[in-house]
TORKOL-4160 file (C-alpha; in steps of 0.2 Angstrom, whole numbers, padded with zeros to 4 digits, m for minus):
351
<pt num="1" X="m0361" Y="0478" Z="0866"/>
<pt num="2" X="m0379" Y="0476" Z="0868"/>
<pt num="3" X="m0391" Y="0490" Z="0870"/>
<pt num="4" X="m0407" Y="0483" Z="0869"/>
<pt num="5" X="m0412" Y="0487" Z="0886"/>
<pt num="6" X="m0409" Y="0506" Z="0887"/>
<pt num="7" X="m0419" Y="0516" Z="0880"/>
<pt num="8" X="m0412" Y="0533" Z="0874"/>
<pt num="9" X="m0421" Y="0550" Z="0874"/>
<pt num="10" X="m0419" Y="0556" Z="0856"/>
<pt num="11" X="m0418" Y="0577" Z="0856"/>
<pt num="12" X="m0418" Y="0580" Z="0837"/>
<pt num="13" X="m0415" Y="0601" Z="0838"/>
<pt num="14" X="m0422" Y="0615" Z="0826"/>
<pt num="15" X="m0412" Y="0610" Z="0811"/>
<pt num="16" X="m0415" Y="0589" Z="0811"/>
<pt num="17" X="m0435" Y="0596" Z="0808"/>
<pt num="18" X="m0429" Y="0608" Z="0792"/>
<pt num="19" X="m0414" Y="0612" Z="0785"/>
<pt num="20" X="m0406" Y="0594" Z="0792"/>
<pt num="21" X="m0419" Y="0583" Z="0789"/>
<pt num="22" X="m0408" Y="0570" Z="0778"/>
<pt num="23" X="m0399" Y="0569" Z="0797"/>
<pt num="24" X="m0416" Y="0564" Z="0806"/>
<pt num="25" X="m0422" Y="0550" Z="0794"/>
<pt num="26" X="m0405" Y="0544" Z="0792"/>
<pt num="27" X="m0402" Y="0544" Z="0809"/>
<pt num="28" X="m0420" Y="0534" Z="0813"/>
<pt num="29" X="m0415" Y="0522" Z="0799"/>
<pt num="30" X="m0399" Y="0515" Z="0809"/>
<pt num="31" X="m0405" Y="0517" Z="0825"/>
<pt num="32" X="m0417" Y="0505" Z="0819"/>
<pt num="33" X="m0404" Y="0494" Z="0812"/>
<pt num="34" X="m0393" Y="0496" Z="0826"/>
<pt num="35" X="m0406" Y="0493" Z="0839"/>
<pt num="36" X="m0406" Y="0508" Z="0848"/>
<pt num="37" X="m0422" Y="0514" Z="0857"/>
<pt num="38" X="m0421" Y="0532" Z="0852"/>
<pt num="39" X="m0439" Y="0540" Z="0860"/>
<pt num="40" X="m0439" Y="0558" Z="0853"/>
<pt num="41" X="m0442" Y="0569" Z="0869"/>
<pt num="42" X="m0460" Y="0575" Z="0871"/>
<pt num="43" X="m0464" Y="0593" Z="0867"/>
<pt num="44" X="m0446" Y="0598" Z="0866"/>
<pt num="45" X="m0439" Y="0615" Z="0863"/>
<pt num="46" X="m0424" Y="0626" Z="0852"/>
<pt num="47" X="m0408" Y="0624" Z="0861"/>
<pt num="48" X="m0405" Y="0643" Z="0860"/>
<pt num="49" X="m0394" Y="0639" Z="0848"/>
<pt num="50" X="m0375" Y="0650" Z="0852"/>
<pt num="51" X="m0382" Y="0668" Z="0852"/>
<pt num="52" X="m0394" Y="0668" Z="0865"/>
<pt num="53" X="m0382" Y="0663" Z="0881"/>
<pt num="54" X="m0374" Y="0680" Z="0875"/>
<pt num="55" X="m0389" Y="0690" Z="0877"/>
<pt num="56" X="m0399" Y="0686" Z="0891"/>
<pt num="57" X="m0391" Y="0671" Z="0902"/>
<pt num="58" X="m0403" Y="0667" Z="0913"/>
<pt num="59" X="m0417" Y="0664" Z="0900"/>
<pt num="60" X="m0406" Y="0657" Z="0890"/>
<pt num="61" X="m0402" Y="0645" Z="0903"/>
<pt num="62" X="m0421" Y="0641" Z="0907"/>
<pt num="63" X="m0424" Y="0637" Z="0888"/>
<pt num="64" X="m0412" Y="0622" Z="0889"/>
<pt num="65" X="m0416" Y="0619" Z="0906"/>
<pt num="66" X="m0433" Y="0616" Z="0901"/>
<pt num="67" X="m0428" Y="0601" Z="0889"/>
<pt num="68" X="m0418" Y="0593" Z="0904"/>
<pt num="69" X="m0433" Y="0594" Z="0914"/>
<pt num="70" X="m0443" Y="0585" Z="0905"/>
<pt num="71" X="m0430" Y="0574" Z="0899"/>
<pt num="72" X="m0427" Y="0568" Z="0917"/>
<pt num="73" X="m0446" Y="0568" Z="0919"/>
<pt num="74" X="m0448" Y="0556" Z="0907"/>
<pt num="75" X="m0435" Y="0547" Z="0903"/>
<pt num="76" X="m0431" Y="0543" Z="0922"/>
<pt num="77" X="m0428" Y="0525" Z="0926"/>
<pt num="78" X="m0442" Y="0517" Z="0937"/>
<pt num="79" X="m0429" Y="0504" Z="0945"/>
<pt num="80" X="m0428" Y="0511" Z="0960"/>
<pt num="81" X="m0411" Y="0515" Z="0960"/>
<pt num="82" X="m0412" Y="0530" Z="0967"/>
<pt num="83" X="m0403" Y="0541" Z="0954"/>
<pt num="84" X="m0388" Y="0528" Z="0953"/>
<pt num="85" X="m0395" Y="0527" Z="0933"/>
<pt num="86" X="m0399" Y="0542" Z="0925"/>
<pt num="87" X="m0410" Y="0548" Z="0910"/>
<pt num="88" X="m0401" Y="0546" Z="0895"/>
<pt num="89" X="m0402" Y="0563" Z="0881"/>
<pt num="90" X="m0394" Y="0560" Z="0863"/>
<pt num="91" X="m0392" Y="0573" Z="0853"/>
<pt num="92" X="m0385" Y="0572" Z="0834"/>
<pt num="93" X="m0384" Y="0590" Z="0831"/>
<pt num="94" X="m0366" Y="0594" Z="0841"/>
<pt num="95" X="m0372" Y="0614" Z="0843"/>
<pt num="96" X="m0387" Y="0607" Z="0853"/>
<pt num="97" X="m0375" Y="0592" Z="0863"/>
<pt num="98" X="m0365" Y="0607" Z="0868"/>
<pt num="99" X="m0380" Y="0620" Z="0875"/>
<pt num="100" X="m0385" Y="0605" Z="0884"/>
<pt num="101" X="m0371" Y="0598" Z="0891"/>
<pt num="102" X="m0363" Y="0616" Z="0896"/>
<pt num="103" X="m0378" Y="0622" Z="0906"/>
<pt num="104" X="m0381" Y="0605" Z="0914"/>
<pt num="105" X="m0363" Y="0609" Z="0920"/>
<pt num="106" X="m0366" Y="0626" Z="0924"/>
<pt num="107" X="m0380" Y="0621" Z="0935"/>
<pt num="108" X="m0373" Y="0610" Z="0945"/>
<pt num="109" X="m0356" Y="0621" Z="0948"/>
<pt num="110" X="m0368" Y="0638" Z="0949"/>
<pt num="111" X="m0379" Y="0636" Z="0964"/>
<pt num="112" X="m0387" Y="0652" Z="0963"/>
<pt num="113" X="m0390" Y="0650" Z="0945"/>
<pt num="114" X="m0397" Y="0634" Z="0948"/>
<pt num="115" X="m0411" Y="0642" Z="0959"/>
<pt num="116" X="m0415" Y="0656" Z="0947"/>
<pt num="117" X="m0418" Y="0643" Z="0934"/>
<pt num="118" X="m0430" Y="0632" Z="0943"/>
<pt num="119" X="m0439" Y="0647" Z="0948"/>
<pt num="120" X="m0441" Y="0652" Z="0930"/>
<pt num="121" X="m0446" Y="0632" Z="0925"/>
<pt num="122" X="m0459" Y="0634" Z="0940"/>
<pt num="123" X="m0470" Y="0645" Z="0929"/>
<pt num="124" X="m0471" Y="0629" Z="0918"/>
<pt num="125" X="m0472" Y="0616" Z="0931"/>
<pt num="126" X="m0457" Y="0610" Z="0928"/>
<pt num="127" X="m0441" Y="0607" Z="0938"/>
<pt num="128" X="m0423" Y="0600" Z="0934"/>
<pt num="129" X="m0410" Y="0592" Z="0947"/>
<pt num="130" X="m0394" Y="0597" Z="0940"/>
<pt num="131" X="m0385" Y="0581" Z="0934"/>
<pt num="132" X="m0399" Y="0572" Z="0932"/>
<pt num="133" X="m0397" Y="0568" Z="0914"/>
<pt num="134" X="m0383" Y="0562" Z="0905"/>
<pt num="135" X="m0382" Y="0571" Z="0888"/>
<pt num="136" X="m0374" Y="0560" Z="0874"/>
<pt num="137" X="m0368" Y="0564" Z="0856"/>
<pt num="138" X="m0375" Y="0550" Z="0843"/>
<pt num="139" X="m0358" Y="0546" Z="0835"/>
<pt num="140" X="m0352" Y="0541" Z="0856"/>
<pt num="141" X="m0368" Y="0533" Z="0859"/>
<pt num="142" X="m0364" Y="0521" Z="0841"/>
<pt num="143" X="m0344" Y="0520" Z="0846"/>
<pt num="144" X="m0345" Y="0516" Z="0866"/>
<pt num="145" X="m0363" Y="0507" Z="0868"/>
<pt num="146" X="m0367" Y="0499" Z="0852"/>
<pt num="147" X="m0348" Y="0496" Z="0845"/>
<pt num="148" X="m0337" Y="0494" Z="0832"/>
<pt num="149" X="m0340" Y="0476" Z="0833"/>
<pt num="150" X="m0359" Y="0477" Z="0831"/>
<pt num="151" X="m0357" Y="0492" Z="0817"/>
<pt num="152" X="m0346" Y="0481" Z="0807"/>
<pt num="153" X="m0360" Y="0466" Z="0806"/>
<pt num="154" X="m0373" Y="0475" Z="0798"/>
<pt num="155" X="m0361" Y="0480" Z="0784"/>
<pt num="156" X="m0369" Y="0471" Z="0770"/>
<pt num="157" X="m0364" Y="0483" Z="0755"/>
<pt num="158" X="m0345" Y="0491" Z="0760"/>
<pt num="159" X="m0342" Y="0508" Z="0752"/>
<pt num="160" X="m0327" Y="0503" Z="0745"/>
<pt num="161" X="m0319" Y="0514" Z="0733"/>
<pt num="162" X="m0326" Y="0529" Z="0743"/>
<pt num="163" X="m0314" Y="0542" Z="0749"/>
<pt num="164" X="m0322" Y="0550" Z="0764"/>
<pt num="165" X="m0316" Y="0566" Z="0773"/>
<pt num="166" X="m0320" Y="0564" Z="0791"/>
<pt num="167" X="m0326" Y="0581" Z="0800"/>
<pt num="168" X="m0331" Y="0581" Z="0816"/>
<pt num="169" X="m0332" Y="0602" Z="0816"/>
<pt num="170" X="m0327" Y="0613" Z="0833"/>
<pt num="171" X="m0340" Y="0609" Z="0843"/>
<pt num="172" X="m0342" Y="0586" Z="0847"/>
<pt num="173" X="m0324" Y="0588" Z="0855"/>
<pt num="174" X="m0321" Y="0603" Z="0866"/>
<pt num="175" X="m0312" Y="0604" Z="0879"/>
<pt num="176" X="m0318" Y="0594" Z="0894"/>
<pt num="177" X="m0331" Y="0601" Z="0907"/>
<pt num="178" X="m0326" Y="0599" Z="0927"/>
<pt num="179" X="m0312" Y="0590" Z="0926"/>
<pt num="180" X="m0319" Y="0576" Z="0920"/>
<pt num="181" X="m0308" Y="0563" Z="0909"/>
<pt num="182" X="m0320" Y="0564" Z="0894"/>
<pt num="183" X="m0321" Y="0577" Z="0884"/>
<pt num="184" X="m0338" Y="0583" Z="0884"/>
<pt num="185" X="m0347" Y="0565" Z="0889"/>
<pt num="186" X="m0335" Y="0558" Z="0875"/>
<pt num="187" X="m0318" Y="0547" Z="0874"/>
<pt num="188" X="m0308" Y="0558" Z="0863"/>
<pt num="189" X="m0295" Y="0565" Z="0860"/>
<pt num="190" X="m0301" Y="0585" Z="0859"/>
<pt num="191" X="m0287" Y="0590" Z="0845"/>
<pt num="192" X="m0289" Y="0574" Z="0833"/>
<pt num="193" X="m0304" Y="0562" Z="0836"/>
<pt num="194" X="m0302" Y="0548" Z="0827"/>
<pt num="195" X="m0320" Y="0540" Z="0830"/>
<pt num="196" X="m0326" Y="0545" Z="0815"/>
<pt num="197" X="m0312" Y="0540" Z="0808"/>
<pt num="198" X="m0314" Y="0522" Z="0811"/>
<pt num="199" X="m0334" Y="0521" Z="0808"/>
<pt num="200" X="m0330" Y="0526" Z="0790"/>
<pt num="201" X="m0316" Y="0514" Z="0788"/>
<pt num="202" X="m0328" Y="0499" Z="0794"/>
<pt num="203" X="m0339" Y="0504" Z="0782"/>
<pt num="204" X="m0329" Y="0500" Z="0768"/>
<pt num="205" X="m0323" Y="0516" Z="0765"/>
<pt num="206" X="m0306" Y="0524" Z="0762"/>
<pt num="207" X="m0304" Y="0539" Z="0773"/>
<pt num="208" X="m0292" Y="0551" Z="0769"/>
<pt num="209" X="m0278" Y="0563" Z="0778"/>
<pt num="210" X="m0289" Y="0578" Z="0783"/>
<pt num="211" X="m0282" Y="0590" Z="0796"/>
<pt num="212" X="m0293" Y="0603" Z="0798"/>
<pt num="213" X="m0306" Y="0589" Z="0805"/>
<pt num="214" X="m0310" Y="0596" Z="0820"/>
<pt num="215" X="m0307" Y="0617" Z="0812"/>
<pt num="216" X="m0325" Y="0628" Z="0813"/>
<pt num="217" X="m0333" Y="0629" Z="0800"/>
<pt num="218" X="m0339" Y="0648" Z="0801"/>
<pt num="219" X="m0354" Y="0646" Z="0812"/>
<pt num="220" X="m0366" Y="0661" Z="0810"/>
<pt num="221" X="m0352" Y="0670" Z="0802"/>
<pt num="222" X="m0358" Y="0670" Z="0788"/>
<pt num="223" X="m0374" Y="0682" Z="0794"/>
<pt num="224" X="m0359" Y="0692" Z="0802"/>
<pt num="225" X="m0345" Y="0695" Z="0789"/>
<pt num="226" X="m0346" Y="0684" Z="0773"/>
<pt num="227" X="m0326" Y="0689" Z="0771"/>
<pt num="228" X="m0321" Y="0678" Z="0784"/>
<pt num="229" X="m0333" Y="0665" Z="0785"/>
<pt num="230" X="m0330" Y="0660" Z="0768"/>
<pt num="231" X="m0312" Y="0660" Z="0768"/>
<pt num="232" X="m0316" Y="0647" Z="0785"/>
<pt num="233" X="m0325" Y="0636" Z="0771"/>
<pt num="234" X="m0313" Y="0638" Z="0759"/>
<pt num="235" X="m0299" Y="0632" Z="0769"/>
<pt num="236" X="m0310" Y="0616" Z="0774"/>
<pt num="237" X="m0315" Y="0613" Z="0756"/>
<pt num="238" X="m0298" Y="0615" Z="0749"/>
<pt num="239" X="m0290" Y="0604" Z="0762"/>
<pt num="240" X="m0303" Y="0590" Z="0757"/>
<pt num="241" X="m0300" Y="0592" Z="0739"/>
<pt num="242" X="m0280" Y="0591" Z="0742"/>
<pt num="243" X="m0282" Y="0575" Z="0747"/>
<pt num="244" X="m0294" Y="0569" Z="0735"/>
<pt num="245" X="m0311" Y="0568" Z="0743"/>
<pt num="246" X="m0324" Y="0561" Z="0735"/>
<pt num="247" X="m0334" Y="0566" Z="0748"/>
<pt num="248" X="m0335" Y="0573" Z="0766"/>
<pt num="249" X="m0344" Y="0567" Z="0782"/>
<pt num="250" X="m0350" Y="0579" Z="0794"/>
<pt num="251" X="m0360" Y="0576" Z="0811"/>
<pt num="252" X="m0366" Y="0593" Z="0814"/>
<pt num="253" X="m0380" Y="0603" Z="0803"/>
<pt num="254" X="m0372" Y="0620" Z="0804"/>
<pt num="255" X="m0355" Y="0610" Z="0796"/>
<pt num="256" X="m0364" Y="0603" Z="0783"/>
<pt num="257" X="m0376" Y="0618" Z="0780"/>
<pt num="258" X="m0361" Y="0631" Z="0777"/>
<pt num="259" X="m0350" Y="0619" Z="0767"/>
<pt num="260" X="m0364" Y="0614" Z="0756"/>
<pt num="261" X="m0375" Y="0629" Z="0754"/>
<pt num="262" X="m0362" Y="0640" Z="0754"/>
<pt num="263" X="m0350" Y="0629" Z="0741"/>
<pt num="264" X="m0354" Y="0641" Z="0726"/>
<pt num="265" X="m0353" Y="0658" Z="0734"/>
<pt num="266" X="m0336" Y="0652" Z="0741"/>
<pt num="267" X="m0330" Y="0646" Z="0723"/>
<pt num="268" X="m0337" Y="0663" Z="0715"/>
<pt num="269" X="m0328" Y="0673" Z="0729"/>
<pt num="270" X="m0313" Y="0665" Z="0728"/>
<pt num="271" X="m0312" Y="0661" Z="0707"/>
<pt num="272" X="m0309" Y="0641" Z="0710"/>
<pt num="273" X="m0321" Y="0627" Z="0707"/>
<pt num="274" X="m0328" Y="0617" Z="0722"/>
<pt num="275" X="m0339" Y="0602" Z="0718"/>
<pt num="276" X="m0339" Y="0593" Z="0736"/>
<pt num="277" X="m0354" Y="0583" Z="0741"/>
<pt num="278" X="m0357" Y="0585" Z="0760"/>
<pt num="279" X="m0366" Y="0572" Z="0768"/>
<pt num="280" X="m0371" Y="0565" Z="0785"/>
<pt num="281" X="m0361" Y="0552" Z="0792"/>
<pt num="282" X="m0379" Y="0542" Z="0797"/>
<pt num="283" X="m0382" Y="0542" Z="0779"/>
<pt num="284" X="m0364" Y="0535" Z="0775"/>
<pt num="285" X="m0366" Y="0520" Z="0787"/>
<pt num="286" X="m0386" Y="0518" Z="0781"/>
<pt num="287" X="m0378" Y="0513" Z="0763"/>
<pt num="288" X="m0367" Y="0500" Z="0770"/>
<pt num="289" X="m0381" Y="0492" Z="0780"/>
<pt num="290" X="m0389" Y="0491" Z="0762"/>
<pt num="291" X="m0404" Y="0505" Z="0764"/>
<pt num="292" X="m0411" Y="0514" Z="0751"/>
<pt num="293" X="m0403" Y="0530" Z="0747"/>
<pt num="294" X="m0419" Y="0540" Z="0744"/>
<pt num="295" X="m0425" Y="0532" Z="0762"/>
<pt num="296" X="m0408" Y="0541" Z="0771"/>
<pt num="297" X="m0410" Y="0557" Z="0765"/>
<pt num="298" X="m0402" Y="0559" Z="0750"/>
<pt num="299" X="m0407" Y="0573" Z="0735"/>
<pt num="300" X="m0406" Y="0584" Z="0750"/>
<pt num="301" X="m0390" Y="0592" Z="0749"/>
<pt num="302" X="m0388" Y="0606" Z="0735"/>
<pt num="303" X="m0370" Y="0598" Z="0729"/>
<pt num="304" X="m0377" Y="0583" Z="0724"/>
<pt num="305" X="m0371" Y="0567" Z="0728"/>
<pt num="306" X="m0377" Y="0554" Z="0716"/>
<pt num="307" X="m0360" Y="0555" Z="0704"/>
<pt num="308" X="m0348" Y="0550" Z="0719"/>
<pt num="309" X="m0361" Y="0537" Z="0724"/>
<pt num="310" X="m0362" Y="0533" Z="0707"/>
<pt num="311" X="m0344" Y="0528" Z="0702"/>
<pt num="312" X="m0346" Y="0516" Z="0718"/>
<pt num="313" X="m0360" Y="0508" Z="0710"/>
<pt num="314" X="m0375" Y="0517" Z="0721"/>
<pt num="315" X="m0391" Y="0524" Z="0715"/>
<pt num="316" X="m0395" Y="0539" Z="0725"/>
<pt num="317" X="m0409" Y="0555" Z="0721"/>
<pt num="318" X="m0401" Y="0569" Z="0712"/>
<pt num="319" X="m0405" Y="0586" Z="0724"/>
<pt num="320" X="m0422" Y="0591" Z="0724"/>
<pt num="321" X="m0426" Y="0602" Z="0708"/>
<pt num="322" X="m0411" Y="0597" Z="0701"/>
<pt num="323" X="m0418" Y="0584" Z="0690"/>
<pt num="324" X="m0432" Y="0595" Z="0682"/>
<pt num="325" X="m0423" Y="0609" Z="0677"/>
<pt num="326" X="m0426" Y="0610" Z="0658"/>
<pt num="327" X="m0409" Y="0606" Z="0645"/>
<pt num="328" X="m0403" Y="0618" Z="0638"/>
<pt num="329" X="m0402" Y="0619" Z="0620"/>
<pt num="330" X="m0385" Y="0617" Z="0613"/>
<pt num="331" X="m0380" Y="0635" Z="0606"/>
<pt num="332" X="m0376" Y="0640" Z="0587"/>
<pt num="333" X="m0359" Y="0639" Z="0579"/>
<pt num="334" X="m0354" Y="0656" Z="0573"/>
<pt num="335" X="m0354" Y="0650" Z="0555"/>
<pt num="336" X="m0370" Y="0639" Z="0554"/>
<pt num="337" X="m0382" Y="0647" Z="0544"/>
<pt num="338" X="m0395" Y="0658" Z="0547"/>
<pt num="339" X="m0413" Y="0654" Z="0553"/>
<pt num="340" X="m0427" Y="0656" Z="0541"/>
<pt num="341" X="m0437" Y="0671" Z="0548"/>
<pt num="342" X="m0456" Y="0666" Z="0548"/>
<pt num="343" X="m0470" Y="0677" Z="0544"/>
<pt num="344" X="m0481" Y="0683" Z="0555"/>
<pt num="345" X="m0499" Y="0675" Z="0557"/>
<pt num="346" X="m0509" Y="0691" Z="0549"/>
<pt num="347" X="m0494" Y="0690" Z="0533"/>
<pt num="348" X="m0497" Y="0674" Z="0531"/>
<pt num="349" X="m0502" Y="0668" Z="0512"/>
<pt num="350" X="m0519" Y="0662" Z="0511"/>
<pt num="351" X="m0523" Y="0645" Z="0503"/>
């Protein structure tokens, strides 16, 4: 498949600027390799995240609304086709392709709240014709416009040896929206996906059994009740480590921010030992296109990822910090000898 002649609007989200930056320069590096037109979104704004909707509808509504204005404002193809093409929107972050995608929906099935919410966008100058953008995950964008085919050219250095778990976490493949055939704007199948899947495995790697794939991982729980978030991460880390991951895979920065930052409260919690790097999978398929590790992101996680990296032959950045921390010195046996006490400077024997 070719898509050198569509270009994509890129909506990074909150978290591809802070926490999940690994995801944003990994996902510019392939998308370069790939040769995707990814053009970030000008002067783009936070999703809302999932609390706000719960809070206040209409202004939460406005505040996604407002990306998919200006997305169809500037992404809007001038070929005179008369809305038969619309502005594309991709969105790695899958809490981000779902707030878009539902009140896209919402909008056009709520006239009233469609109304309400170009009233409040007039105060900006802005207004949005429901429907007007198609909003698009990255991992469907990669598996139905670019393809397997093309993915599989550009390996140059296979990740053989690799066990992968594949997660896709609760939110890429909900439930569909309208009665349409895909499932939120994605060919899937909404209880097992198997996209991921088969990415991984073209890269060279050996993907494991992992059932909870598509199981959440916690959310905000964890800012709610740490009991049951962390038992929602354990499940998910065990599962990975019955099978022998060497690794796991994620396409969402809340999946990967729980499972990795998280990892050693969970382990304390629950007296085990997890030691489980979680990476994106843009990092994953940068390696195989033969990018530097340090170029996709790597040395950001906190469960570092150079040892399983390592034992495939690849040289990433141990996590930030990590490789400055001071040794520490090897402790006394119990039946060495005691260490000479020395004298202070003011008892010290003069020459």
């Amino acid at each position: 498949m070719t898509t050198s002649r569509t270009q994509y609007g890129y909506y990074p989200g909150c978290s591809l600027e802070r926490s999940a930056s690994a995801y944003d320069v990994s996902t510019r590096a392939i998308a370069a390799a790939l040769g995707l037109d990814l053009a970030e979104l000008d002067d783009w704004n936070c999703c809302g995240a999932t609390e706000y909707l719960a809070i206040n509808k209409l202004a939460a509504y406005a505040l996604i609304a407002r990306n998919l204005a200006l997305a169809e404002k500037q992404f809007a193809p001038g070929d005179g086709s008369g809305g038969a093409h619309k502005a594309q929107l991709v969105a790695p972050c899958s809490a981000c392709f779902l707030n878009l995608r539902k009140a896209d929906h919402h909008l056009q099935e709520d006239k009233t709240l469609a109304v309400k919410t170009n009233e409040a966008l007039a105060a900006g100058g802005l207004h949005y014709d429901a429907g007007a953008v198609k909003i698009r995950h990255l991992l469907d964008v990669i598996v139905s416009d670019v393809g397997y085919a093309r993915v599989k050219e550009l390996v140059v250095k296979p990740l053989t040896g690799l066990r992968v778990a594949p997660y896709y976490g609760c939110l890429f493949s909900r439930p569909h929206l309208g009665g349409e055939r895909r499932t939120q704007g994605v060919r899937t199948n909404p209880e097992y996906p198997m996209e991921l899947d088969r990415l991984l495995k073209l890269l060279g790697a050996e993907v494991v059994y992992f059932p909870l794939k598509t199981h959440c991982c916690g959310g905000h729980m964890t800012q709610i009740s740490a009991d049951v978030a962390y038992e929602l991460i354990r499940r998910l880390l065990q599962n990975a480590a019955d099978f022998q991951a060497d690794i796991l895979a994620t396409l969402c920065p809340m999946c990967q921010l729980n499972l990795d930052a998280y990892q050693q409260q969970v382990s304390r919690h629950f007296g085990v030992k997890f030691n489980l790097p979680i990476v994106y999978f843009t990092q994953l398929m940068g390696l195989a296109f033969g990018i530097e590790a340090k170029a996709l992101g790597f040395g950001k996680e906190i469960v570092s990822a150079a040892p399983a990296l390592a034992r495939i032959g690849i040289q990433a950045p141990l996590p930030e910090g990590e490789a400055e921390k001071p040794k520490r010195k090897p402790r006394r046996p119990k039946e060495a000898l005691p260490l000479p006490v020395m004298p202070a400077e003011s008892e010290e024997m003069e020459l």
